[in-house]
C-alpha positions in Angstrom: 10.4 -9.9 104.2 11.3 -8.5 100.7 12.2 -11.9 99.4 9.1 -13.6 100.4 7.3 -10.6 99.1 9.0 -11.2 96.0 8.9 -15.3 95.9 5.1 -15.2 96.3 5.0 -12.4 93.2 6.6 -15.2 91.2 4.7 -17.4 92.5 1.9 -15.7 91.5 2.8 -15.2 88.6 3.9 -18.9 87.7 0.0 -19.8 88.3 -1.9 -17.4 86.8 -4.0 -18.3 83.5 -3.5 -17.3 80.1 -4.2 -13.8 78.9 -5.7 -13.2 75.3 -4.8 -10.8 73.7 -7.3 -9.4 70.4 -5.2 -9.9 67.5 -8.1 -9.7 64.5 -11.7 -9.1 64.5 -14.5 -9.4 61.3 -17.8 -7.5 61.2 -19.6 -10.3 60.1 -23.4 -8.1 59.7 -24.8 -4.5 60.1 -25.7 -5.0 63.8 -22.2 -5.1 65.1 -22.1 -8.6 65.9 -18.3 -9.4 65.5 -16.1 -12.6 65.5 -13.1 -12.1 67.4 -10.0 -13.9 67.4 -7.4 -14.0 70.3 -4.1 -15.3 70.8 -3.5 -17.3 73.8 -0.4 -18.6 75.3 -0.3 -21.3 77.7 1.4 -20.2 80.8 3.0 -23.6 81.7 3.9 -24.5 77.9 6.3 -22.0 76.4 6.1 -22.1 72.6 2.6 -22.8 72.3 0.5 -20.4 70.7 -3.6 -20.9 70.8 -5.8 -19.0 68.5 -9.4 -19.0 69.9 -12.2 -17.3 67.4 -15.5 -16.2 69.5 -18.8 -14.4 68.8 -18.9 -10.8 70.3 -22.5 -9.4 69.9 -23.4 -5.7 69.0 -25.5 -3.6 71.1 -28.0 -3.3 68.1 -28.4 -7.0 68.1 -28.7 -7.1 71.9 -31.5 -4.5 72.0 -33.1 -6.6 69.1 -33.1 -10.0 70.6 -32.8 -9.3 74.5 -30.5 -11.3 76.4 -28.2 -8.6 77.1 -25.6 -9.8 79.5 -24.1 -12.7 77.1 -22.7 -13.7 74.5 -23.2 -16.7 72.4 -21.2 -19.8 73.5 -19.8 -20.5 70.2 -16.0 -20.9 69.9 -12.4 -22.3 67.7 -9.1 -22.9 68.5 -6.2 -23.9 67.0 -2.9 -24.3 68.6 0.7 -25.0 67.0 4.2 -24.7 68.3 5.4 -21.2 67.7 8.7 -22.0 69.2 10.7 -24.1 70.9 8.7 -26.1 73.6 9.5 -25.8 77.0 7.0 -28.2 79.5 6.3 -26.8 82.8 5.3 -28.5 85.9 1.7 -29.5 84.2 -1.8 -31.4 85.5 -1.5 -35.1 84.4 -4.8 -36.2 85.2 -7.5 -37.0 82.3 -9.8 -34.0 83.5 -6.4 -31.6 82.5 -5.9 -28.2 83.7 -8.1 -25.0 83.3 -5.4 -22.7 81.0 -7.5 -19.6 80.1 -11.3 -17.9 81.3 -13.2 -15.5 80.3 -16.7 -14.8 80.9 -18.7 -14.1 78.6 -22.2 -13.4 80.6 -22.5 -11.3 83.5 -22.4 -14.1 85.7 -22.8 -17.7 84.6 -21.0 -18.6 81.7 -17.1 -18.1 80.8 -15.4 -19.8 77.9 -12.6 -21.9 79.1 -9.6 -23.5 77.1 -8.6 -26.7 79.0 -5.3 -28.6 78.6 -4.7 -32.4 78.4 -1.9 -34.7 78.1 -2.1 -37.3 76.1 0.5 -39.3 77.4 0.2 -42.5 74.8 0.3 -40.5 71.7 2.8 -37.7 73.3 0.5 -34.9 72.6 -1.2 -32.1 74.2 -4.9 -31.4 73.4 -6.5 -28.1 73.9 -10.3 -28.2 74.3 -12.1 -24.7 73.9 -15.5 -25.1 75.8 -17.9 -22.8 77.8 -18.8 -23.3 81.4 -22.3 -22.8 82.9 -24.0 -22.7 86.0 -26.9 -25.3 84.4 -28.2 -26.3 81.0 -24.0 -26.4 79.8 -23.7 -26.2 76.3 -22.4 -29.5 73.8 -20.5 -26.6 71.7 -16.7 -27.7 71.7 -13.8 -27.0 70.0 -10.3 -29.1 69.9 -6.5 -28.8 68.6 -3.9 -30.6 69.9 -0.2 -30.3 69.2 2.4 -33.2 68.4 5.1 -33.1 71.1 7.1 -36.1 69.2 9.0 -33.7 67.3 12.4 -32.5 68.5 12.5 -29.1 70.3 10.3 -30.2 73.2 12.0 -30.2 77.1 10.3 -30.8 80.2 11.5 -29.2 83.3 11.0 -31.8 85.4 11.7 -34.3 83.5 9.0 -35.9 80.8 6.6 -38.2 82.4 7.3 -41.9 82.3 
């Protein structure tokens, strides 16, 4: 019983998204609107770092303009190897794999970072976007990362 316990905690673990983690934020007016800017490591590529810059809004400018429950969905990244590259066992497909979430209204909208493969030019692409329920929003944001260089293994094996 313990080790299934503990094979479905690493389990678990193995497939749950990205966490950011705040690592600089500018006042960018005297309402308390903010941009913040997160690091964000991909969970199935080790020595990736992301850097994803997003607009927080104040409570000022929220009782200004109304709209209280979201945030605008505006949004960077860039992404470089911070390390060696280790590949995990990673979505192939053209639509990628969903890597990080956050939500950034109560209910409808979350900004997403979404991982590709480029498999004819070797190289992943990270695509910051938002998510909504209707009416989604054209704002994007892309990086990729060069995986020609040396320092890059695949754990099970690189795709052919």
């Amino acid at each position: 019983m313990k080790r299934t316990l503990a094979a479905l905690a690493l389990l678990g673990a193995a497939v749950l998204p990205a966490q950011a983690e705040e690592v600089g934020k500018v006042g960018v007016d005297w309402l308390g609107n903010d941009i913040v800017i997160d690091a964000v490591t991909d969970p199935k590529v080790q020595g990736v770092t992301c850097h994803l810059a997003s607009f927080s809004r104040g409570i000022i400018d929220r009782l200004q303009k109304g709209n209280w429950f979201e945030d605008p969905s505006n949004a960077s990244i860039s992404c470089q190897q911070t390390g060696p590259i280790t590949i995990a066992d990673i979505e192939l497909g053209e639509g990628g794999e969903r890597v990080f979430s956050e939500r950034t209204s109560l209910i409808w909208k979350k900004l997403v970072i979404t991982r590709i493969y480029d498999k004819p030019n070797n190289t992943l692409i990270y695509l910051a976007h938002a998510t909504q329920v209707q009416d989604g929003s054209a704002k994007t944001s892309i990086s990729t990362v060069p995986l020609f260089a040396g320092n890059v293994s695949w754990s099970k094996g690189k795709p052919e």
